[in-house]
Structures are given as C-alpha cells and as structure tokens.
C-alpha positions in Angstrom: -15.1 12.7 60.2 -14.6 9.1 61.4 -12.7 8.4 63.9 -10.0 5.6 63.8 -11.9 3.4 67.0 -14.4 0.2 67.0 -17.3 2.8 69.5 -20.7 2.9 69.4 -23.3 3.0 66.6 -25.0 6.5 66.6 -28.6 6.5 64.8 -27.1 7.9 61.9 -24.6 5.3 61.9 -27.2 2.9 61.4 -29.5 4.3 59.1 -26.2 4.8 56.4 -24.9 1.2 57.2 -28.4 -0.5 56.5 -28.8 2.1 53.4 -25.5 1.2 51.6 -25.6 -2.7 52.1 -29.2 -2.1 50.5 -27.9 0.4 48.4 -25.2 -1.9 47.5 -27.3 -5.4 46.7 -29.5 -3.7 45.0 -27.0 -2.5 42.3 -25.3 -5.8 41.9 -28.3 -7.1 41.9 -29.2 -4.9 39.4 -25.7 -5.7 37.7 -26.3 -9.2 37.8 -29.4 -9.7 35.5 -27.9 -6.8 33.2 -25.2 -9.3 32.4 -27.2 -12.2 31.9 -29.9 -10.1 29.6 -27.4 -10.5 26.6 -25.9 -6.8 27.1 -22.6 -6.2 26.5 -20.7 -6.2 29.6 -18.6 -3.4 29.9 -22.2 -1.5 31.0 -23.0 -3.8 34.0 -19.3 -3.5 35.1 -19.5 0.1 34.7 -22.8 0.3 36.7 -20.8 -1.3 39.9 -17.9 0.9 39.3 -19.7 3.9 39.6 -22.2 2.9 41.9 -19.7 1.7 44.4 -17.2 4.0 44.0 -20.0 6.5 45.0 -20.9 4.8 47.7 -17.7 4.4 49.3 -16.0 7.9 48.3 -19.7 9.5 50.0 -20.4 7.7 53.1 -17.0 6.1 54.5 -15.7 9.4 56.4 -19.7 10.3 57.8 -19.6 7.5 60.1 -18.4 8.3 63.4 -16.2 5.7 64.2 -15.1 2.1 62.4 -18.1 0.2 63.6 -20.3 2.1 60.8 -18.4 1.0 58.1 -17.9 -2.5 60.0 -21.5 -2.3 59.9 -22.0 -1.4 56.7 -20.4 -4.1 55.2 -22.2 -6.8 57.9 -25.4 -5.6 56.0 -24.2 -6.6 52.2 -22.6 -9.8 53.7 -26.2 -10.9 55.5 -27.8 -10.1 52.4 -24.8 -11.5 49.7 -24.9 -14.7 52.0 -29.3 -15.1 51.7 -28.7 -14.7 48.6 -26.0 -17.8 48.0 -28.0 -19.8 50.0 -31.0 -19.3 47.4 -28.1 -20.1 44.5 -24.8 -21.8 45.4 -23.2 -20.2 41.9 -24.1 -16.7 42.5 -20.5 -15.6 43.6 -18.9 -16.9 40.7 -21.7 -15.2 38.3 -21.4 -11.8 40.1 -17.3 -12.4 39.2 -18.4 -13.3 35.8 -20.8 -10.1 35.5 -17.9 -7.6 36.8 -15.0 -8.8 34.2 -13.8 -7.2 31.3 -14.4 -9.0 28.1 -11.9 -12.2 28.0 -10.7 -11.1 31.3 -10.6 -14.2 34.1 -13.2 -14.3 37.3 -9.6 -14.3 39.4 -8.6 -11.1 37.2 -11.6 -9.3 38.0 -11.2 -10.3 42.2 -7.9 -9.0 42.0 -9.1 -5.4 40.1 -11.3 -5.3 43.2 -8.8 -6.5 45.4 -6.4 -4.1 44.8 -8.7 -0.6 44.1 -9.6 -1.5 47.8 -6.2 -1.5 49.0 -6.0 1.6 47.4 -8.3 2.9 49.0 -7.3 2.4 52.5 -4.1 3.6 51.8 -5.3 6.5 50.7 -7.9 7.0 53.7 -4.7 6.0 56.5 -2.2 8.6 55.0 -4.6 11.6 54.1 -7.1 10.8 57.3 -6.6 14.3 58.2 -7.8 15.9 55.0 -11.4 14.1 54.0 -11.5 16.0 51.4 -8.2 14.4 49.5 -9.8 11.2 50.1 -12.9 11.7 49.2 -12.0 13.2 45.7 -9.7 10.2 45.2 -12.3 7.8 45.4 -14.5 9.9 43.2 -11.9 10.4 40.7 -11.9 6.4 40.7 -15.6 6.1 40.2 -16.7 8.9 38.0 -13.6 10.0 35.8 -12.6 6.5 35.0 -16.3 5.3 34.7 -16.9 8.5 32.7 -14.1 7.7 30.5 -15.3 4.5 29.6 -19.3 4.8 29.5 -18.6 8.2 27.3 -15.9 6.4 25.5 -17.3 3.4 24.5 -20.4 4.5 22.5 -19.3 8.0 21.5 -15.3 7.1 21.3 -14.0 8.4 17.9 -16.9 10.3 16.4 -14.9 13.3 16.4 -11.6 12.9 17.3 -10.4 9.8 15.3 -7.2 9.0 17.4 -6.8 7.1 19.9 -4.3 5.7 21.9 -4.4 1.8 23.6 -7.8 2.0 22.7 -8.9 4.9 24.5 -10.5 8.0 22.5 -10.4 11.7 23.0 -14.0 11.9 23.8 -13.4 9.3 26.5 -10.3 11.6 28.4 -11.9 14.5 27.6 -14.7 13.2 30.1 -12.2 11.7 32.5 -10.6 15.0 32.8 -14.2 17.0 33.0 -15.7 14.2 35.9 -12.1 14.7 38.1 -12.6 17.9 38.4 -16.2 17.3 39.4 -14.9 14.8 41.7 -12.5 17.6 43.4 -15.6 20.1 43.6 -17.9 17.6 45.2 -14.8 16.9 47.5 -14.5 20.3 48.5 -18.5 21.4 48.6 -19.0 18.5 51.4 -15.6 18.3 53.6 -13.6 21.5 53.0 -16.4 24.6 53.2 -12.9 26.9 54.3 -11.4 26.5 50.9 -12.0 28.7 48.1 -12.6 26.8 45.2 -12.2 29.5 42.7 -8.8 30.2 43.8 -8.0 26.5 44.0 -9.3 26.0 40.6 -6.1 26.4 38.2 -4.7 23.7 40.3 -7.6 21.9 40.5 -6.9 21.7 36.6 -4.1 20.7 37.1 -5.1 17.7 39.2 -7.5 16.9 37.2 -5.0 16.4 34.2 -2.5 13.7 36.4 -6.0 12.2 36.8 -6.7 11.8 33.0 -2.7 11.1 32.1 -2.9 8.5 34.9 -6.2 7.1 33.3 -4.9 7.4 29.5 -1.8 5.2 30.4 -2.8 2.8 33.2 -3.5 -1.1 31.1 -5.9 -3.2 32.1 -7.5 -2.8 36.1 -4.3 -0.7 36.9 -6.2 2.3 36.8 -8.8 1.1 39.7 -4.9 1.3 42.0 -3.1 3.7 40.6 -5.8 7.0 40.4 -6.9 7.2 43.6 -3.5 7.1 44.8 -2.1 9.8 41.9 -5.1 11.9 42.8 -4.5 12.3 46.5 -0.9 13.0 45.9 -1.4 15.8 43.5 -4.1 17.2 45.7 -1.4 17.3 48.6 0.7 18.6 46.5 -0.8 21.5 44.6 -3.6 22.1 46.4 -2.6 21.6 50.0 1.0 21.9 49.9 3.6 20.2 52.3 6.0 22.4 54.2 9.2 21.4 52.8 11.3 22.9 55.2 12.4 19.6 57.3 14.0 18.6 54.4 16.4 21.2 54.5 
C-alpha cells in the first residue's frame, strides 16, 4: 500500500511509473488517430475511459510512497510535451478526441477535472481500505465504460425502453462490470475477505453503482460513482461502528 510521503523510488517504483506514462501515451495516442479516422467518437472516448481508469484504479496504491505516482505522471508529461513540440495543436485535438458529441473542449477538461478530484477524495478518506478505492475507480472505468460500449451498439435490441437515453442492455452491463470491479478489488488488496459471503452485498453495491449510472446527466457520472461506490462499500460491506453516535 502506498504510503502518504515524497521517499525514495524502489525498482518497482520505477519500472510501473515508466510503464504507465508509456502505457498511457500509447492509448491516447492510440485515441487520437481513432478520432481523426472518421470513427464515431464515443469509441475513442471510451478507449481512454477504460484504459485510464484501469490504469489508475490498478497501479496508484502499489507504489510505495507518492514519488511513484509523482513519477508516473513526470513520464506522460515528458512524453505529452515531445509530443507538442512536434505539433503545437495536439492538446486541443486530444480535448477534441475525448468529448462527447456537441460537447465543448472546456466540457470535456472539466469531466476529467472533476473524475480526478474524485478520485483523491476517495483515495484520502478510504486510504485505509485499498480495496474500497480500488473498486471505486474500477466501477468508474469498467461499469460506466461497459454501459456505454455495450449500450451503444447493442442498446434496445431486446429491451426497447430506455430511460435519458440509456438502455437495459447498457445497465444491465454496468451492474454485471461493478460487481467485477468489487471482485477484482477484493482478489488483489483484501485476500482476508470472503467474497462469497460478501457477495449479497456486493449486489447490492453493485446496484447504487448502476442507479448512480442510470441517473447521473452528462460527465456527472465520471464524479459521482466513484464516490457512491466507496460509500456503499463502507457501508455494507465494511460497516462503520455506529456506536459514537449514540
């Protein structure tokens, strides 16, 4: 578990920082030209969603102290910045490649913006359970990106309802990627916790997930599930002693 200092860089450090700013440049790289082929662009966005999402929700709490992450993120700004210097507009057409359809380059900075304030919210109040945090992120990146990558090209072949635009097909895949999301969580950071005994409330979770997903408008989502998920994870799974209230 990473610890809350700037220390030293183990070897492992290293070798996970330089792999997910690689990792990372390589998928927006891959974004990028996915964009500008003529696909539509919900499948780019989708691609970084996921991808980083991953990334993040995967790596963050292996590092041994800050200075990984710190790192980490020195490596994708090297490479982002080689990169501008080869194309002055690349910034603005990595923006362009990450919106929604009519949605504003700012609109899209602040989705981003925001999912990552999220995220260290998340990480600073649940540091002492990885596993909370690490399903919240997930939930993020695979529920929500499930919903919409199922949603989009299967979305109302079976089920014609659907509700702000959002099929059945679509939730029904949010709700089956959270709890994968909570599973993964548990099967890396929480190997004292009996899943099967966990798993009626890991149902439960995983349905605040999809109601969260069904409602949220817009980028809301990208804020709002990670924080729901770690919540009802504190809540039902790992539940707070209530007695100080009283």
């Amino acid at each position: 578990m990473v610890d809350l200092v700037i220390g030293e860089l183990t070897p492992t450090d290293v070798v996970m920082a330089i792999a997910t700013g690689v990792i990372v440049s390589i998928v927006l790289t891959t974004a990028y030209y996915m964009s500008f082929s003529g696909m539509p662009k919900w499948k780019p966005r989708k691609l970084v969603h996921i991808s980083m999402g991953s990334v993040v929700g995967l790596t963050l709490v292996g590092y041994s102290n800050l200075s990984g992450p710190a790192f980490a993120l020195g490596v994708f700004v090297l490479i982002l910045f080689y990169a501008w210097a080869h194309k002055s507009e690349l910034i603005w057409d990595l923006l362009m490649a990450g919106s929604r359809e009519g949605e504003k380059r700012s609109t899209t900075f602040l989705a981003g913006f925001m999912g990552m304030v999220s995220f260290c919210i998340v990480f600073l109040v649940f540091f002492s359970r990885p596993e909370i945090f690490v399903a919240s992120i997930l939930a993020v990146a695979w529920a929500d990106g499930a919903g919409e990558a199922i949603g989009r090209p299967y979305g109302g072949r079976i089920f014609k309802r659907k509700y702000h635009n959002k099929s059945v097909e679509g939730s029904i895949a949010v709700f089956l990627f959270a709890i994968l999301a909570i599973v993964v969580s548990f099967v890396l950071y929480s190997s004292d916790t009996c899943i099967f005994c966990v798993f009626p409330h890991i149902l439960l979770v995983a349905i605040c997930v999809t109601v969260t997903e069904i409602l949220s408008v817009g980028w809301s989502d990208n804020f709002i599930i990670p924080m729901i998920t770690a919540i009802a994870m504190r809540l039902l799974i790992f539940p707070v002693d209530l007695l100080f209230f009283w």
